[in-house]
C-alpha positions, 0 to 999 in steps of 0.5 A: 230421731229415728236412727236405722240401727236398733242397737243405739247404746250412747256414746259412752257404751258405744266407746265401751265397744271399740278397740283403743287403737284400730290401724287406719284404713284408707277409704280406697280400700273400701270402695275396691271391696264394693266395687266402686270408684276409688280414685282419689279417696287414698288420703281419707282414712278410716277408724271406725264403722258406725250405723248410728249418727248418735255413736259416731267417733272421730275417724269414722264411715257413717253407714246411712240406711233406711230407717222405720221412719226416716233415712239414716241419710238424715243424720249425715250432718251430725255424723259429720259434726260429730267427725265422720270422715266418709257417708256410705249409703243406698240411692235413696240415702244420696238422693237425700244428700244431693236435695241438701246440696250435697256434704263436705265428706266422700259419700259412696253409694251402693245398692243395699247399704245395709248388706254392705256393712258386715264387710266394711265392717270386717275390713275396717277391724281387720276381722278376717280369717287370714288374722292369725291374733283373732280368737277361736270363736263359737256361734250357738243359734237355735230357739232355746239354750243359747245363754247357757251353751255360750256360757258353758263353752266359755267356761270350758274355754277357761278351764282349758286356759284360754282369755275368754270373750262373749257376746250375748243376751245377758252380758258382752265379755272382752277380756275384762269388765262385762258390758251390759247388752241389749240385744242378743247379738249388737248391731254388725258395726259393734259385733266386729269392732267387739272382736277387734277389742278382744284381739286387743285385749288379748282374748284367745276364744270368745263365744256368741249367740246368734239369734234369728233376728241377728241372722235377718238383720245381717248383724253378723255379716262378715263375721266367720265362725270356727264352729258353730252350733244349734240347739233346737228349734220350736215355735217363737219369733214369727212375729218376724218369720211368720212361719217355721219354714222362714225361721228354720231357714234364717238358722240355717243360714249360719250354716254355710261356708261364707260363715262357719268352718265346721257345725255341730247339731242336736238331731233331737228334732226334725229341724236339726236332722233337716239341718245336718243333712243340708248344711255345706258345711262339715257337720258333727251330729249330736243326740240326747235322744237315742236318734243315730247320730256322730254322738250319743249319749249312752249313760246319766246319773243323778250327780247333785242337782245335776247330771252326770253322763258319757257320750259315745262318739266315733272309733270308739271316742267318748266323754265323760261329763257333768253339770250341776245345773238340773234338767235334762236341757242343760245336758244338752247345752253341755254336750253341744258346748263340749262339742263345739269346742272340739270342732273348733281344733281342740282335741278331746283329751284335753277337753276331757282334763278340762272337764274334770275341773267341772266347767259346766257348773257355771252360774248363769243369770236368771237360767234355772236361777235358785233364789230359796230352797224351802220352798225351792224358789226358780227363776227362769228365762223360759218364754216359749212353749218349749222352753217353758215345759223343759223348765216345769219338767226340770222343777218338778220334785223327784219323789212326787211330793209337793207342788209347782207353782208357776208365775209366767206371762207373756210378751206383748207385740210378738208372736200372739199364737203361742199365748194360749199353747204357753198356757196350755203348757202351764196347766199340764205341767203345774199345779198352780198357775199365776197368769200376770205381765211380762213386758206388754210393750204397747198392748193391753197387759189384760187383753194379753193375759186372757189370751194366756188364761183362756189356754190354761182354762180350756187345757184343764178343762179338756183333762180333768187336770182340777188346776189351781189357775189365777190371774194376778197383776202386776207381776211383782203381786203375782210372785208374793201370791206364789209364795203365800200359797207355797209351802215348803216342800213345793216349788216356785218357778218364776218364768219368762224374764229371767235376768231382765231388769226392766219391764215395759210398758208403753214405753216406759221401762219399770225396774222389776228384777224376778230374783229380787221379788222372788226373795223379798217374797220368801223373806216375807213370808219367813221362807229366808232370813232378812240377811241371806243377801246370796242369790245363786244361779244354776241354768238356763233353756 
């Protein structure tokens, strides 16, 4: 079947999503909301919002609309058999119904079915600023360090004793075990009956990623932030915005009254200065870089693996802060998380207390993810051309001995123009390259590589950089390859997939885990003991 909604997980998980008790809504209240014809849809009550027929639940409005293929208005009859009690869709969609001769449940027809979800949605689950219970909540969007400032500002959030929730690219957090997520941020249906599930559950404040997809497809419609944040922006993702200009401005959309009380930006780039200054929403300002800003950071020092350092705010405000997570990325990720958590009402004395207890030293899957030492041996989520040099500079030995050694490919079906800069990067940046496979999805996995290879080559050729550049598949090869050549005091840096469990190709998801190659790798060549079972995690860009 071809469901509208890209978030199908299954009845089981779609369940795992929703609150055990949701107070009725009659179906009058949702027509009044868009404007519609309500009389006599006061008995007909509503439990759940759902734009998947597969994840229907008894109780629920069925949400029909366009799907690549065929019209969510399809599905209606399984919706029903499976207990919706309602059908909101677009002309076309009732077009569909009447051909049928029509359905046993109300059907409510609007212009863009789709843009009406997040509301209905948020009215279904009560998510509405008026609901004293809702927790504080943070959206962070931006290309790179999304994962990692989430993560931070929850662990800060704890740290200031606070029942955490999370939605993410890694995992989605309500009070309880994680849920495995599949998306950055879940449909709109999930994202609000998530936020009904952590008032449930007794969650206090929650932190979000927001990506650009999430932001185009109005996944988070209908959801309103107490702060959010942004970290930067550089090249990825025009395989959908097609420029910087339509993805600087899908970001920007976050900041906006209709969304968000308050902003927090790194001006450390000429789109976050561009937001700042054009955002309609009070906007706290952040640079790492020496740029003028509401916050700076003044001093840093090496502090273990990390960093330790003090921002200077205004009225002679300041914080003094570290993480344990290496590059100078993640002192951004903790600056922007200590920051937002502030813009969300806590005041900066209680933040500095919390800070002492070292939440920024919070393992993140597959960010900066120490599996070795001897050699050090990193996997990263790094998959752009920024993010990819952030992450070869943070691996790169301080006192200049060894070498670094990076794995990497890249994503089949996406923005193909950034192939070649990522190569190019990998040369500057390491001294041994492995161009293999990231998830070629249904392109040539070759055809892929050589666009990546042709970068590195031609990089080296122009500098005179004397490259070590290889291409090995499949990727598992690849990483053993790595290790073979590595000697201790070098660096192995994984990249690409981080956390990722799967790789697919043509359609078909093969298990492949980094960390768990990377260490079989290591024990192979007698790097790690067979029983040395811990992988720890330190960060993400």
């Amino acid at each position: 079947m071809d469901e509208p909604s890209g978030s199908h997980q299954g009845t089981a998980a779609r369940s795992a999503f929703r609150p055990q008790h949701t107070r009725p809504i009659r179906l009058s209240e949702v027509a009044e909301l868009l404007g519609l014809p309500h009389e006599g849809m006061d008995d007909v009550e509503l439990t759940g919002v759902s734009l998947d027929s597969r994840s229907v639940e008894v109780g629920d409005l069925y949400v029909a609309v366009p799907g690549s293929a065929r019209h969510g208005a399809s599905f209606v009859p399984q919706a029903i058999e499976s207990g919706a009690v309602a059908v909101l869709t677009d002309e076309a969609g009732a077009h569909l119904l009447a051909m049928d001769d029509g359905e046993s449940v109300p059907v409510l027809v609007v212009d863009d079915a789709r843009a009406a979800v997040g509301p209905v949605a948020a009215l279904v689950f009560e998510n509405h600023p008026g609901n004293g219970s809702s927790p504080l909540l943070l959206g962070v969007t931006g290309t790179n360090g999304k994962t990692t400032t989430t993560y931070f500002a929850n662990s800060l959030f704890q740290a200031l004793g606070h029942r955490t929730g999370l939605i993410g690219t890694i995992e989605i957090v309500a009070g309880g075990e994680p849920i495995p997520s599949r998306l950055t941020t879940p449909e709109s249906t999930d994202v609000h009956a998530l936020l009904a599930l952590m008032r449930e559950k007794g969650v206090t404040a929650a932190s979000m990623e927001v990506s650009s997809h999430a932001i185009e497809y109005r996944r988070v419609d209908g959801v309103r932030y107490d702060a959010v944040g942004f970290t930067n922006l550089t090249q990825d993702h025009l395989d959908l915005h097609v420029t910087m200009e339509d993805y600087f401005a899908a970001k920007a959309r976050l900041f906006t009254p209709e969304r968000a009380t308050r902003g927090v930006v790194v001006v450390d780039d000429s789109w976050g200065r561009r937001l700042a200054d054009s955002a309609p929403i009070p906007v706290t300002t952040l640079s790492l870089a020496g740029n003028p800003a509401d916050w700076r950071l003044t001093q840093s020092e090496r502090w273990g693996l990390g960093t330790a350092f003090e921002l200077a705010g205004p009225d002679g405000q300041s914080l003094r802060l570290r993480t344990g997570l290496p590059g100078a990325f993640n002192v951004a990720n903790a600056a922007l998380a200590a920051l937002l958590v502030h813009a969300a009402g806590i005041p900066l004395e209680r933040i500095q207390r919390a800070a002492d207890d070292d939440p920024f030293s919070v393992e993140v899957p597959g960010r900066m993810q120490l599996v070795g030492t001897r050699p050090a041996a990193v996997v990263d989520f790094a998959h752009n051309p920024d993010a990819l040099e952030r992450a070869l500079d943070a691996v790169r030995p301080a006192d200049g001995t060894g070498r670094v050694i990076i794995v990497f490919g890249a994503t089949g079906q996406r923005d193909q123009t950034k192939r070649p800069l990522m190569g190019a990067v990998a040369a500057r940046g390491a001294d041994v390259v492995i161009v293999t496979d990231d998830d070629p999805h249904d392109e040539d996995p070759a055809a892929i590589r050589q666009e990546v290879l042709e970068g590195a080559r031609n990089e080296d050729a122009m500098w005179g950089l004397h490259r070590t550049i290889e291409e090995v598949a499949p990727r598992a090869a690849a990483i053993r390859r790595a290790v073979e050549v590595a000697d201790e005091d070098d660096v192995v840096l994984v990249a690409g997939r981080g956390h990722e469990v799967f790789q697919e190709v043509k359609g078909i998801n093969h298990a492949l885990d980094d960390r768990v190659e990377l260490r079989a790798a290591l024990v192979a060549s007698g790097f790690l003991s067979p029983v040395n079972e811990q992988i720890e995690s330190t960060t993400d860009d």
